[in-house]
Residue, then its C-alpha position, 0 to 999 in steps of 0.5 A: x613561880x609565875x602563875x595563869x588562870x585557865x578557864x575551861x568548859x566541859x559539856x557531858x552528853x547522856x548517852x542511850x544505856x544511860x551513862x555520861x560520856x564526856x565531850x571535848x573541853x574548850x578553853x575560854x577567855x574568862x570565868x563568865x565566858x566559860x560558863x556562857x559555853x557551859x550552858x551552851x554546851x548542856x543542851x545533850x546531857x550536862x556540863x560544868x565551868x571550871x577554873x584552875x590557877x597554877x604554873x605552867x611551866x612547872x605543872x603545879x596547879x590548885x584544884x579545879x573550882x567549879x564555877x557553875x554546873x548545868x544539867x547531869x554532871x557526873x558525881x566525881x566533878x562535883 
């Protein structure tokens, strides 16, 4: 099994009615590069810094660990 690393950032803007929508996510170099994007990206509602390890070639990945969350982040990402 030949495993990688992806670090993601997901921002979630607040929208009128009240609910989160979600942004597009971006991929980043590493853990600390994605959390510097999550923080960026909080500014409309909330965003959350993720890594997940698995192959990619076989689609078999662990579950997503949350490396830090900023502002209003929808309860099932937590």
């Amino acid at each position: 099994m030949n495993t990688a690393t992806y670090y993601v950032a997901q921002g979630f803007e607040l929208t009128k009615g009240g609910r989160l929508v979600a942004g597009q996510a971006q991929q980043a170099q590493s853990a600390s590069a994605a959390i510097r994007r999550a923080e960026n990206m909080a500014g409309k509602g909330g965003a959350i810094a993720f890594s997940r390890t698995g192959d990619p070639a076989s689609g078999d990945f662990e579950d997503a660990r949350i490396l830090k969350t900023f502002g209003l982040i929808p309860e099932d990402f937590v």
